[in-house]
C-alpha positions, 0 to 999 in steps of 0.5 A: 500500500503505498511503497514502490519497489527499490530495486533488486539485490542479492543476499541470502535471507531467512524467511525469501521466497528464493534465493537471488533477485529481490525486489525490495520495497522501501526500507521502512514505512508499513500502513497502520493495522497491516501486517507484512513480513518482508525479506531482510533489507541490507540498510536498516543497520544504517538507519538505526544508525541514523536515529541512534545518532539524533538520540543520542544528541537531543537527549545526551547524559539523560540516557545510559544507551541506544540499541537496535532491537527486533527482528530488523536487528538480526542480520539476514532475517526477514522483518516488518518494515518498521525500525525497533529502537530500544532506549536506556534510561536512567530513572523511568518515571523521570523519562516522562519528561524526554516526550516533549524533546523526542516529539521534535524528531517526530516520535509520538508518544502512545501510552501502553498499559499492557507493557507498563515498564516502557514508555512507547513512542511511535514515529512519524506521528498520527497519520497511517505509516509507520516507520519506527517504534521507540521504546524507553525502559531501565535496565533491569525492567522485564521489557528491557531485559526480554527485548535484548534476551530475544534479539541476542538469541536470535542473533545467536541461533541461526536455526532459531532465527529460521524458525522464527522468520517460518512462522512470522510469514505463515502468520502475516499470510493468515492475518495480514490485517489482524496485528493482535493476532499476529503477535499473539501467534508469536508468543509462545515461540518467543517464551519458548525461545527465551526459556531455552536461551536463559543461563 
C-alpha cells in the first residue's frame, strides 16, 4: 500500500521466497493495522544508525544507551518494515519528561498499559505509516531485559532465527490485517525461545 519497489539485490535471507533477485520495497514505512513480513533489507543497520545518532544528541547524559532491537536487528532475517529502537534510561518515571524533546524528531508518544515498564513512542506521528517504534525502559525492567534476551538469541541461533522468520510469514499470510493476532501467534515461540536461551 503505498511503497514502490527499490530495486533488486542479492543476499541470502531467512524467511525469501528464493534465493537471488529481490525486489525490495522501501526500507521502512508499513500502513497502520497491516501486517507484512518482508525479506531482510541490507540498510536498516544504517538507519538505526541514523536515529541512534539524533538520540543520542537531543537527549545526551539523560540516557545510559541506544540499541537496535527486533527482528530488523538480526542480520539476514526477514522483518516488518518498521525500525525497533530500544532506549536506556536512567530513572523511568523521570523519562516522562524526554516526550516533549523526542516529539521534535517526530516520535509520538502512545501510552501502553499492557507493557507498563516502557514508555512507547511511535514515529512519524498520527497519520497511517509507520516507520519506527521507540521504546524507553531501565535496565533491569522485564521489557528491557526480554527485548535484548530475544534479539541476542536470535542473533545467536541461526536455526532459531529460521524458525522464527517460518512462522512470522505463515502468520502475516493468515492475518495480514489482524496485528493482535499476529503477535499473539508469536508468543509462545518467543517464551519458548527465551526459556531455552536463559543461563
Amino acid at each position: 500500500m503505498g511503497r514502490q519497489p527499490h530495486g533488486p539485490w542479492r543476499h541470502h535471507v531467512w524467511g525469501a521466497a528464493q534465493e537471488g533477485d529481490v525486489s525490495l520495497p522501501e526500507p521502512l514505512g508499513l500502513q497502520r493495522g497491516q501486517v507484512l513480513v518482508v525479506p531482510y533489507d541490507p540498510r536498516w543497520p544504517g538507519l538505526f544508525d541514523e536515529a541512534a545518532v539524533q538520540l543520542r544528541a537531543l537527549l545526551g547524559s539523560g540516557i545510559l544507551d541506544v540499541q537496535h532491537v527486533g527482528s530488523t536487528a538480526v542480520p539476514g532475517l526477514c522483518a516488518k518494515p518498521i525500525l525497533d529502537v530500544l532506549v536506556s534510561v536512567r530513572d523511568f518515571a523521570v523519562a516522562r519528561e524526554m516526550i516533549p524533546q523526542l516529539a521534535t524528531l517526530g516520535y509520538e508518544f502512545r501510552p501502553d498499559e499492557e507493557i507498563p515498564d516502557r514508555h512507547y513512542f511511535r514515529r512519524p506521528p498520527g497519520g497511517e505509516l509507520r516507520t519506527h517504534h521507540l521504546s524507553l525502559s531501565e535496565p533491569g525492567s522485564r521489557h528491557h531485559t526480554v527485548t535484548l534476551a530475544f534479539r541476542d538469541a536470535l542473533r545467536r541461533n541461526p536455526g532459531l532465527a529460521a524458525a522464527y522468520a517460518r512462522l512470522k510469514l505463515e502468520l502475516a499470510r493468515r492475518f495480514p490485517f489482524d496485528r493482535p493476532a499476529y503477535i499473539e501467534g508469536k508468543s509462545q515461540f518467543v517464551r519458548d525461545a527465551l526459556a531455552s536461551s536463559a543461563p
